[in-house]
C-alpha positions as CSV (number, residue, x, y, z in Angstrom):
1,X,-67.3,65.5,13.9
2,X,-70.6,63.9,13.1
3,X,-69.0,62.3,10.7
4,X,-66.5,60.9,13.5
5,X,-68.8,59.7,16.0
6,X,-70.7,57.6,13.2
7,X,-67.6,55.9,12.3
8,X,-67.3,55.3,15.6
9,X,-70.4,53.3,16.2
10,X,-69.8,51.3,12.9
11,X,-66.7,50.3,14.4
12,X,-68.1,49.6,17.3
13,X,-71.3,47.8,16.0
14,X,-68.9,45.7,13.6
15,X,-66.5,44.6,16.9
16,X,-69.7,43.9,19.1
17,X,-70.6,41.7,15.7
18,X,-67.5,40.2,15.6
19,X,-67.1,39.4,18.7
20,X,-70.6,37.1,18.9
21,X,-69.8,35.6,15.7
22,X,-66.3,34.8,16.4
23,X,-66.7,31.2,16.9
24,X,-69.1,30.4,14.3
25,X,-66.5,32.0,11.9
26,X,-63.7,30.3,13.3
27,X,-65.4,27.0,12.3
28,X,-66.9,28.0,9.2
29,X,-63.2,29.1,8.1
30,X,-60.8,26.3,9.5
31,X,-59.7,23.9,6.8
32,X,-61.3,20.5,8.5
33,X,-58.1,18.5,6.9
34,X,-55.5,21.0,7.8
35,X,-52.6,19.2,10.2
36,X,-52.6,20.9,13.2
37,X,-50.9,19.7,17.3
38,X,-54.0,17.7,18.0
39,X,-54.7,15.8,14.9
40,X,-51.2,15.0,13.2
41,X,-50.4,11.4,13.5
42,X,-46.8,12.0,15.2
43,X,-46.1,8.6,14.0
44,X,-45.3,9.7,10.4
45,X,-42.3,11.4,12.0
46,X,-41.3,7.9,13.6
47,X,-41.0,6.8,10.4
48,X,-39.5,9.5,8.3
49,X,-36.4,9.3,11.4
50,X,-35.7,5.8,10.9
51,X,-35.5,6.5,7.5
52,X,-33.5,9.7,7.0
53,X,-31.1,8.6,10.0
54,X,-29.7,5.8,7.2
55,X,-29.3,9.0,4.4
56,X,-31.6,11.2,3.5
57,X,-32.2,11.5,-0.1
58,X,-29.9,14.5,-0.3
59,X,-26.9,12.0,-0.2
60,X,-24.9,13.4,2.5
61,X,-23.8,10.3,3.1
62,X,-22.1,9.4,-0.1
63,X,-20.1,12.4,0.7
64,X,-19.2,12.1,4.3
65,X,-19.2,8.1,4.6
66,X,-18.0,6.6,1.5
67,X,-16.1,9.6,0.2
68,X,-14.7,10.1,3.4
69,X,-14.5,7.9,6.3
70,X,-14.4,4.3,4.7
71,X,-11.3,5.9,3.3
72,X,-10.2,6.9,6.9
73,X,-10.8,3.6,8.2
74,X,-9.4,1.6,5.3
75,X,-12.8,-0.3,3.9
76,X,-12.6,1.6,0.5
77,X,-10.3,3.9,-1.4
78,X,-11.2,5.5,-5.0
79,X,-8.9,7.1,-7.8
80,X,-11.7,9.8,-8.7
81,X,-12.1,13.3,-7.9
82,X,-14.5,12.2,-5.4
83,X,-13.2,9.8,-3.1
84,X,-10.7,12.1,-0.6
85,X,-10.6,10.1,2.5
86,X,-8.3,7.8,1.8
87,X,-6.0,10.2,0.8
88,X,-7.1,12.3,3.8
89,X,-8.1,15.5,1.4
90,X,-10.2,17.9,3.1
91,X,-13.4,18.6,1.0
92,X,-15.6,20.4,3.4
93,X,-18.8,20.4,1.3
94,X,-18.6,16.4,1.4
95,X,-17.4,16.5,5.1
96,X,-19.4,19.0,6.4
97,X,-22.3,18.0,4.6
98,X,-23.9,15.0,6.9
99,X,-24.0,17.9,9.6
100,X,-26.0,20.5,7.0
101,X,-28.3,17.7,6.2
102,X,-29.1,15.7,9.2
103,X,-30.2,18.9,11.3
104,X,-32.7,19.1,9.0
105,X,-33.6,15.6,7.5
106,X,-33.1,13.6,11.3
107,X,-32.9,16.6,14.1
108,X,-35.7,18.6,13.3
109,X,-38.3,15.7,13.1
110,X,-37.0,13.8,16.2
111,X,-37.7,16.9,18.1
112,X,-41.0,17.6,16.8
113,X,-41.3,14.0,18.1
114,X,-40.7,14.4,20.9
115,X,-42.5,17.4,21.7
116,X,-45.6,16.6,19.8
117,X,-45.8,13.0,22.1
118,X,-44.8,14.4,25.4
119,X,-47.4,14.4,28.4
120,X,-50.0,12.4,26.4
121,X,-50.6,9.1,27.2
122,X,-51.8,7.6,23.8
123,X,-48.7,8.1,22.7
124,X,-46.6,7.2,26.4
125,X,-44.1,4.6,24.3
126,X,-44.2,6.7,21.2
127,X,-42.2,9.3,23.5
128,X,-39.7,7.0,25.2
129,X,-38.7,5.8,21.7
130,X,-38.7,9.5,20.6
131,X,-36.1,10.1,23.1
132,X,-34.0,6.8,22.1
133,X,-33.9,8.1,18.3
134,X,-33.2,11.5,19.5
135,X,-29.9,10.2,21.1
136,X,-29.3,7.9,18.6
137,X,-29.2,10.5,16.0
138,X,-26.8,12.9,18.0
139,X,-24.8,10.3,19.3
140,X,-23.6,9.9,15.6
141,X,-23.6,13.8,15.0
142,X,-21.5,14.4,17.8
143,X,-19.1,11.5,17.2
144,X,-18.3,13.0,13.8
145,X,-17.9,16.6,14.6
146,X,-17.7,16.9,18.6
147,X,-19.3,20.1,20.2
148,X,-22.6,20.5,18.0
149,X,-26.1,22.3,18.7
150,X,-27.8,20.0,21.0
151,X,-29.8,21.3,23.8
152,X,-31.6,24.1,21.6
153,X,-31.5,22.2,18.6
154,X,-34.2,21.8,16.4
155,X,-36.9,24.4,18.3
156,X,-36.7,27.3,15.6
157,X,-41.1,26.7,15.4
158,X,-40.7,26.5,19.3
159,X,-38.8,28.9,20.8
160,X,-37.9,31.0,18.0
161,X,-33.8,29.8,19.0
162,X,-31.9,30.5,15.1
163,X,-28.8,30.2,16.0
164,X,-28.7,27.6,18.5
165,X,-25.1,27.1,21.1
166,X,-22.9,24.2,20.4
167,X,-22.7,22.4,23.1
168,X,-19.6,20.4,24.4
169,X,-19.6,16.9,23.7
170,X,-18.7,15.5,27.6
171,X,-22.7,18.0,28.2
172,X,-24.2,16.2,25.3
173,X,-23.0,12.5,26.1
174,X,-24.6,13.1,29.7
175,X,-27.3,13.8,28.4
176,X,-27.6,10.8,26.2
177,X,-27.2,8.6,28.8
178,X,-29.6,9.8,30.8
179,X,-32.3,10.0,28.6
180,X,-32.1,6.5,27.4
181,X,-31.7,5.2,30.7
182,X,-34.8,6.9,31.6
183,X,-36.7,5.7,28.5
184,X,-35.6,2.3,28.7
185,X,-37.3,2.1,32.2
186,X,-40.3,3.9,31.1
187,X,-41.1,1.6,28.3
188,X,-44.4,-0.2,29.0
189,X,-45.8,-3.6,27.1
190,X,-48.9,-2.6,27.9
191,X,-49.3,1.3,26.6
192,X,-49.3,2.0,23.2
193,X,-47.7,0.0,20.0
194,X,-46.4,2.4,17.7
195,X,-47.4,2.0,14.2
196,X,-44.8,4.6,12.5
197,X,-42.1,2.3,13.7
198,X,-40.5,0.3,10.3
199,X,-37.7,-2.1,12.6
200,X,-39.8,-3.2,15.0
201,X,-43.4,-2.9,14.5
202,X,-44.2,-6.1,12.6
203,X,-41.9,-8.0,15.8
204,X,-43.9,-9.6,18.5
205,X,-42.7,-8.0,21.5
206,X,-42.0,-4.4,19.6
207,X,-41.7,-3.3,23.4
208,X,-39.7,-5.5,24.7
209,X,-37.2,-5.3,21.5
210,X,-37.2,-1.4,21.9
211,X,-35.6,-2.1,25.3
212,X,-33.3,-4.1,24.0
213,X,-32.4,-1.6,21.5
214,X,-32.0,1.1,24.3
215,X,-29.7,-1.1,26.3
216,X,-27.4,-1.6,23.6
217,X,-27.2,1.8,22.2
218,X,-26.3,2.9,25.9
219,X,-23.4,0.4,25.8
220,X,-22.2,1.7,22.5
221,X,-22.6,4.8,23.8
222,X,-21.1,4.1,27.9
223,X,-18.1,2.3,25.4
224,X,-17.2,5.9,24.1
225,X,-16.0,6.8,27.3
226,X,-13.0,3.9,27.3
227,X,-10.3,6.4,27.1
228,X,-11.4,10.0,28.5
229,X,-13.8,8.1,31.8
230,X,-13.8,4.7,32.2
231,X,-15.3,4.5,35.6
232,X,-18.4,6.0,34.1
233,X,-18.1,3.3,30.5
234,X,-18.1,0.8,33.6
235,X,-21.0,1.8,35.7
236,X,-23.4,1.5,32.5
237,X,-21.7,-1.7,31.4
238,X,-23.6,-3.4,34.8
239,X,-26.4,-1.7,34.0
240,X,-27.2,-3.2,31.2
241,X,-26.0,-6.7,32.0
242,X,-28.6,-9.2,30.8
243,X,-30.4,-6.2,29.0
244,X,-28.8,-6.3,25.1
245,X,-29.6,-8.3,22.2
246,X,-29.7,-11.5,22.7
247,X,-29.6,-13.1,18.9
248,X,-29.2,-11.6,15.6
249,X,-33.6,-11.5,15.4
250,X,-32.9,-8.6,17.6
251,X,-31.5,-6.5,14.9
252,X,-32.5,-3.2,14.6
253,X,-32.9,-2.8,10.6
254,X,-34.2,-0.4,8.4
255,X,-35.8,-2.5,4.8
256,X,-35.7,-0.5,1.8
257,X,-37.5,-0.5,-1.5
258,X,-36.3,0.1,-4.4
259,X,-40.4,1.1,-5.3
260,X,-39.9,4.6,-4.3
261,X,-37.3,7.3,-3.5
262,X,-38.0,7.7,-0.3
263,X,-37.5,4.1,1.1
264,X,-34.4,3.4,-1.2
265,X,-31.7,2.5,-0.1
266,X,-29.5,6.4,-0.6
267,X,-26.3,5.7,0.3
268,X,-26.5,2.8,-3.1
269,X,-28.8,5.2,-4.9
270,X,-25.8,7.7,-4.6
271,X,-22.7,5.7,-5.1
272,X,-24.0,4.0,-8.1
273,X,-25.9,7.2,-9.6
274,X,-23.1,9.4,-9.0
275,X,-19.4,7.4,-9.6
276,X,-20.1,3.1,-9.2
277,X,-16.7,2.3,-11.1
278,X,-14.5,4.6,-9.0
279,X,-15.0,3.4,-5.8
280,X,-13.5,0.1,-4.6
281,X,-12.6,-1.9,-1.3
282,X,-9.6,-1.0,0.3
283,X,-6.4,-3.6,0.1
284,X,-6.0,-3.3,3.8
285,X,-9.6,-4.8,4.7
286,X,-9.3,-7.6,1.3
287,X,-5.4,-8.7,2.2
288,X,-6.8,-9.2,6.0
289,X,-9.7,-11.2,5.0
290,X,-7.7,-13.7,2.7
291,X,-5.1,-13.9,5.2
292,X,-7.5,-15.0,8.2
293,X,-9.4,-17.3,5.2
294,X,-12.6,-15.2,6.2
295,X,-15.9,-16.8,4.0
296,X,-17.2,-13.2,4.5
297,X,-15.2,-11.7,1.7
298,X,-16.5,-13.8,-1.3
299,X,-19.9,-11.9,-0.1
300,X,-18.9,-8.5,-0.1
301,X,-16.5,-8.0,-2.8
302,X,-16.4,-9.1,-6.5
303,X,-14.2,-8.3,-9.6
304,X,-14.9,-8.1,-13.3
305,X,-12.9,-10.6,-15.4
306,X,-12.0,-9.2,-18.8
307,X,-14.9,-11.2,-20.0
308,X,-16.9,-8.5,-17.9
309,X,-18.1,-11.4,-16.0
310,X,-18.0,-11.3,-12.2
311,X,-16.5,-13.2,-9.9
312,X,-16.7,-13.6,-6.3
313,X,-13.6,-16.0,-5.2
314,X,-11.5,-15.0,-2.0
315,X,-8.5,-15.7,-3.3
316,X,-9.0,-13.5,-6.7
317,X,-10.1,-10.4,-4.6
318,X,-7.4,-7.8,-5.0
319,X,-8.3,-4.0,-3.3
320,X,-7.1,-1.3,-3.9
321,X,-4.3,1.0,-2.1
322,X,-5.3,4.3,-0.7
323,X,-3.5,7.0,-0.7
324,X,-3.1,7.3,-4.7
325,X,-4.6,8.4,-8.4
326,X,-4.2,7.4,-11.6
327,X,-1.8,10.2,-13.5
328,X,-0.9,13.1,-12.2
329,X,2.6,14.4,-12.0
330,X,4.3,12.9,-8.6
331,X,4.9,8.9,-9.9
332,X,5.1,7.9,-6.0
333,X,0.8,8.3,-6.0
334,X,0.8,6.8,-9.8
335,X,-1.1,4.1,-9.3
336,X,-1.1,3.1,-13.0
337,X,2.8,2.9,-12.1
338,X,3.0,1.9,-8.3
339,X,0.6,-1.3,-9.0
340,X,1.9,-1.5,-12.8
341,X,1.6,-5.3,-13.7
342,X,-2.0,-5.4,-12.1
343,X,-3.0,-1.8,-13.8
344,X,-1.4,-2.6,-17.2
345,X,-3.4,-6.0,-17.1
346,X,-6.5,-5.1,-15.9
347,X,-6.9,-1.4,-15.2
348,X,-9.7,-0.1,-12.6
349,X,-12.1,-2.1,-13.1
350,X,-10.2,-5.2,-11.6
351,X,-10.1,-3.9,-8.1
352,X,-12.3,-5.7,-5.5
353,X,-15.5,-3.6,-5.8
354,X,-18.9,-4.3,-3.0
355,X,-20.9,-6.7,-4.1
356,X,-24.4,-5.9,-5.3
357,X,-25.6,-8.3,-2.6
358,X,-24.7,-5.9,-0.2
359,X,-25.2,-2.5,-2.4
360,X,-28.2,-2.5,-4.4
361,X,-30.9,0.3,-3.7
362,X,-33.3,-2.4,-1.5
363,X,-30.7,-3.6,0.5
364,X,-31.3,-2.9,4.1
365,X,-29.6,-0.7,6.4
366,X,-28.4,-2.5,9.9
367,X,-28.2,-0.4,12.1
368,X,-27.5,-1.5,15.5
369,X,-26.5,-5.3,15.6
370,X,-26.5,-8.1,17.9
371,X,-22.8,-8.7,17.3
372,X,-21.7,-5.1,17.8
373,X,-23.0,-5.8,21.1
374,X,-21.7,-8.5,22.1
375,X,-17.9,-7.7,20.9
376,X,-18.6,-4.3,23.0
377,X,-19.4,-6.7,26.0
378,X,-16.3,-8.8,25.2
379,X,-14.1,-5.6,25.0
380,X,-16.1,-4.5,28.2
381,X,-15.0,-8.4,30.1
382,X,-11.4,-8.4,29.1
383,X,-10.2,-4.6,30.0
384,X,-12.6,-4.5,33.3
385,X,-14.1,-8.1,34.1
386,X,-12.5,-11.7,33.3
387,X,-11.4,-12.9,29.8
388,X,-13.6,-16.5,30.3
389,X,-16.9,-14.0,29.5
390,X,-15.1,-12.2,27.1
391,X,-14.6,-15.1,25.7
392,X,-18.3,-16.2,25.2
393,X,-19.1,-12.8,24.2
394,X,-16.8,-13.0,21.4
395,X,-18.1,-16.1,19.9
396,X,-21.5,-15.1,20.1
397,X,-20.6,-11.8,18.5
398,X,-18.4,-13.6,15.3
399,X,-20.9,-15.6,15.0
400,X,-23.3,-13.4,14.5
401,X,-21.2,-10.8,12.9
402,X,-20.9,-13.8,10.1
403,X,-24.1,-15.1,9.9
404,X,-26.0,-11.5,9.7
405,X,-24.9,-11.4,6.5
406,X,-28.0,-12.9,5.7
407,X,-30.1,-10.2,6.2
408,X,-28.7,-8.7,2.8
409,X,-30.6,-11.9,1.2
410,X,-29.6,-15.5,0.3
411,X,-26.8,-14.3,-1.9
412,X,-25.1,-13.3,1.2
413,X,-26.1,-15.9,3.8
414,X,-23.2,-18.1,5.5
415,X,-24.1,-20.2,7.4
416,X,-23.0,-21.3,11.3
417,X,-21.1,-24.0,10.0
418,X,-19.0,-21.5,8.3
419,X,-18.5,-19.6,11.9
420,X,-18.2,-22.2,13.8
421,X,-15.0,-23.1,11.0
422,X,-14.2,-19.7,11.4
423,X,-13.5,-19.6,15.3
424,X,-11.8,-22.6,15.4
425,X,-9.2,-20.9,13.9
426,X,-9.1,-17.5,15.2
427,X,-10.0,-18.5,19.1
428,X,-9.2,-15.6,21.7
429,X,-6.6,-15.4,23.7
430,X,-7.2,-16.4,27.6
431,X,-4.1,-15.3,28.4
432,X,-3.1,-11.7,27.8
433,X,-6.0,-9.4,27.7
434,X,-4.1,-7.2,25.2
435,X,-4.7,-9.4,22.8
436,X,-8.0,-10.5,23.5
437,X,-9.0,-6.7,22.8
438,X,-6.6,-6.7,19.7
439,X,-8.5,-9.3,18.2
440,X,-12.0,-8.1,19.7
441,X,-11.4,-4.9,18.2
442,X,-10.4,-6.4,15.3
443,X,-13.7,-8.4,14.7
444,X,-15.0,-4.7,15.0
445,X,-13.8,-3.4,12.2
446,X,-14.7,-6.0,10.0
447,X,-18.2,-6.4,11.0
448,X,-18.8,-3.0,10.9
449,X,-18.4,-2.9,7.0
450,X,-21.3,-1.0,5.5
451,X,-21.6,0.6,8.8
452,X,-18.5,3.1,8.1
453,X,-19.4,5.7,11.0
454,X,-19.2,3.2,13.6
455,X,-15.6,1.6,12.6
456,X,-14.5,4.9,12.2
457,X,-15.7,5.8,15.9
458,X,-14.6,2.5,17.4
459,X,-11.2,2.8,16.1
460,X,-11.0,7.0,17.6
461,X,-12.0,4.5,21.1
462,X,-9.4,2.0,21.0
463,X,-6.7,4.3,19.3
464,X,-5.2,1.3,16.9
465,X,-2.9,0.9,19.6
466,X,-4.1,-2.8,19.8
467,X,-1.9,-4.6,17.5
468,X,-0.9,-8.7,17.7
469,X,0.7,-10.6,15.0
470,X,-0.6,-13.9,14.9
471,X,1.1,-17.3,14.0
472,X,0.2,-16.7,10.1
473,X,2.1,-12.9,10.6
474,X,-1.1,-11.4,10.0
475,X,-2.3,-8.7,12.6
476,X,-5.1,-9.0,14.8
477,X,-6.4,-5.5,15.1
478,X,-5.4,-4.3,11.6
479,X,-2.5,-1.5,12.1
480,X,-3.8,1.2,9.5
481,X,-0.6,2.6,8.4
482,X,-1.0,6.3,7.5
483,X,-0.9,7.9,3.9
484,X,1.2,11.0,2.9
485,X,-0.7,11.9,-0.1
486,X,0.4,15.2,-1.2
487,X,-1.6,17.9,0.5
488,X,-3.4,16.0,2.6
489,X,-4.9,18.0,5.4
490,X,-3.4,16.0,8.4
491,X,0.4,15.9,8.0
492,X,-0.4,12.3,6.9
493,X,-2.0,10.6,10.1
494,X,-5.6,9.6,10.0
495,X,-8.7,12.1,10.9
496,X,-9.7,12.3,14.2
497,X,-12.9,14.1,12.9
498,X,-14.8,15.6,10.4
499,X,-15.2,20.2,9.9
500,X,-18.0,21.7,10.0
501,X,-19.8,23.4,7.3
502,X,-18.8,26.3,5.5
503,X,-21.9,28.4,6.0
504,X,-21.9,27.7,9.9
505,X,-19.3,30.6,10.1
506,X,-22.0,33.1,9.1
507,X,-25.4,31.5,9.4
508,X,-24.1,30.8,13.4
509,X,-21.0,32.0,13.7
510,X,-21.1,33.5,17.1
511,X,-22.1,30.0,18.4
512,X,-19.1,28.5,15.9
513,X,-16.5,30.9,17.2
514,X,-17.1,29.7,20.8
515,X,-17.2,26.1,19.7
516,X,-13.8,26.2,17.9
517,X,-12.0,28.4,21.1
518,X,-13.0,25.7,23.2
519,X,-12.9,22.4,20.8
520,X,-10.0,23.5,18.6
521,X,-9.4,24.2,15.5
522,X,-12.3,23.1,12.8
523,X,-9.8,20.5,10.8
524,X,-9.7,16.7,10.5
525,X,-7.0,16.9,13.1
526,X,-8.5,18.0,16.6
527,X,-9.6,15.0,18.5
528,X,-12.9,15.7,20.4
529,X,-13.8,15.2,24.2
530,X,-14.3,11.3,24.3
531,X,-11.2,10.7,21.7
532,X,-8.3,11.7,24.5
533,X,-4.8,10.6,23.3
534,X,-3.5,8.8,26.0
């Protein structure tokens, strides 16, 4: 018992000890450099967004984008065992993959953003923008895969939430609109200028342009709503009249380096590191540029001569079909015998293939344009307003659509001579709004090469039902006819969507379960909230 009681006071003696010293300890043993809430610079997350929301270095979006939706949306097709969208193959580690990267690479980061910049005003602008990436990078998750994690996404560290709910989409697109109508209000020119911010920062007015970004993300994102709630599309269409980008300096890019892995350009870094001769520009998107006599194509697509010399002339490009392989047992997908004379000739490597102006691992990543913008407005003034400003929105937005091409360097840069040439051509239609928005739409499509998502997700919003054939018998909002490919996954009509990963069965699969019952069925098929079929 003696024994006992000594113990006792030792313990005693050691806690009272303790206890005096605790705060001399706690300084003598906390790493001065360590990262902690108060000293991390939440900037570095700002950057590392911007950055992984063009591809991460994992490559998902080699997988999802060109192996999948280019094909979907006709800009590219491939022969190799890769390239399944154009033949509407479902390969869910490609498909499913931008979802099992981006949670990590984009979601987890903007989050951390945002929480680590909220309620402090050094950082009041830093936050706003936080919010405006935040629904930037779910807008594009949700767009490819409909009812995600959103709400409890990304706050594992904070509130110990695992296996977070997947939330409908019509939940998560109110939510988006709200919070970047709220930052774009809360923006200040004179709090804080970011300095983790790589598009804007080095801009004069870096507060004034993020503004402008936030107005023209919401139309993008009001424009989703065209089919399933068009009075809603319409009430943030006035509000941000006057509020967009106003010239192609508004751009929101993303400059790579080709100095380091991390600020390459990945989705180049993966196509040519993991299959650069098997991927090639669709015939649908080079057969509509040489019949409109568009000066874009000699910039983005090229084929090799037998010399193994390039050349760039329009009228030698020649893309390739999707929908088809070379050998194989069925003849009808033969492409060595469907497209014979050109195969026997020239084989593979004479396809129209993207041009290195436009693919090389510095090029830059555009990410929200001026001319998206302004053919959303024109859309916008021929289905709700009059077709005389959807008129001057569409010039502005070919225009620009044309001459942004020099952002990818003076090997792509046309000039507004060559627009101006361009329009007078191809003028709108004043008279039937139809096909105003067929060739609106149209305009779409092809400016949103390199930006495969976003064609993808504007045609789900217009449905391809816009079609005109124009005095040359060309269409003006391309009619993407269907493949059958054996075994495709659809029935042969094009994907409404992309399924989820695998591992989401197990790693959430309570949360997945509910998703599906109310969604539908996890295949490329199921059209999602915003992509109604009316």
């Amino acid at each position: 018992m003696k024994i006992l009681n000594i113990y006792y006071v030792a313990v005693a003696l050691l806690l009272i000890t303790f206890a005096s010293c605790k705060k001399d300890l706690l300084k003598t043993n906390t790493n001065p450099t360590a990262s902690t809430a108060d000293n991390y610079d939440p900037n570095l997350l700002l950057t590392e967004v911007e950055l992984n929301y063009c591809g991460s270095q994992a490559g998902e979006n080699w997988g999802a984008e060109w192996c999948g939706v280019a094909g979907f949306i006709q800009h590219d097709a491939g022969i190799g065992q890769y390239y399944n969208g154009d033949k509407y193959l479902n390969s869910i580690s490609n498909f499913g993959g931008y979802f099992a990267q981006q949670y990590t690479a984009s979601v987890q980061p903007v989050v951390e953003l945002y929480r680590l910049t909220a309620n402090k005003a050094k950082y009041a602008n830093l936050h706003q923008i936080s919010r405006i990436m935040k629904a930037l990078v779910f807008e594009r998750i949700t767009d490819l895969y409909g009812d995600v994690p959103y709400f409890q996404a990304g706050l594992g560290y904070y509130e110990r939430i695992y296996q977070p709910a997947f939330d409908p989409q019509k939940d998560i697109y109110t939510d988006l609109l709200k919070e970047v109508s709220q930052a774009v209000d809360s923006l200040n020119t004179s709090a804080d200028l970011p300095t983790g911010d790589i598009m804007y920062f080095a801009n004069g007015d870096q507060i004034g342009e993020w503004k402008k970004f936030g107005s023209s993300l919401l139309l993008r994102m009001a424009m989703r709503y065209t089919k399933v709630d068009p009075t809603t599309a319409q009430k943030y269409v006035a509000q941000v009249q006057g509020q967009t980008f106003a010239s192609n300096d508004d751009n929101a890019i993303v400059e790579h380096s080709g100095q380091t892995g991390v600020t390459f350009n990945h989705d180049a870094q993966t196509i040519l590191g993991n299959d650069s001769g098997g991927i090639k520009i669709n015939r649908t998107l080079v057969d509509t540029l040489k019949a409109y006599k568009d000066p874009r194509l000699h910039v983005i697509a090229y084929i090799f001569k037998n010399n193994g010399k390039s050349d760039t002339i329009s009228k030698h490009q020649f893309g390739l079909p999707g929908g088809y392989t070379s050998g194989g047992l069925n003849p009808l997908f033969n492409i060595a015998i469907q497209d014979s004379t050109f195969w026997n000739k020239y084989g593979l490597i004479g396809y129209s293939t993207i041009n290195s102006n436009l693919l090389n691992i510095s090029a830059p990543t555009l990410v929200l344009t001026y001319a998206q913008t302004e053919l959303l407005l024109a859309d916008a003034a021929a289905r709700w307003g009059s077709l005389a400003d959807a008129n001057t929105h569409y010039e502005n937005g070919v225009a620009a659509a044309i001459t942004q091409l020099s952002a990818y360097g003076d090997g792509a840069t046309l000039s507004d001579n060559d627009a101006s040439t361009y329009l007078r051509y191809h003028k709108l239609s004043l008279t039937n709004a139809q096909t105003a928005l067929a060739q609106i739409n149209y305009e779409y499509w092809v400016c949103c090469f390199m930006d495969e998502y976003e064609a993808w997700c504007n045609w789900r919003r217009t449905d391809n039902k816009l079609t005109i054939v124009t005095a040359t018998g060309a269409r003006g909002y391309p009619s993407l006819v269907p493949v059958n490919y054996p075994g495709n996954a659809t029935g042969g009509t094009i994907p409404r969507r992309l399924n989820y990963p695998a591992d989401q069965k197990i790693s959430d699969g309570a949360a997945y379960k509910v998703a599906v019952a109310r969604q539908g069925p996890d295949n490329l098929k199921t059209r999602m909230w915003w992509d109604v079929d009316n």
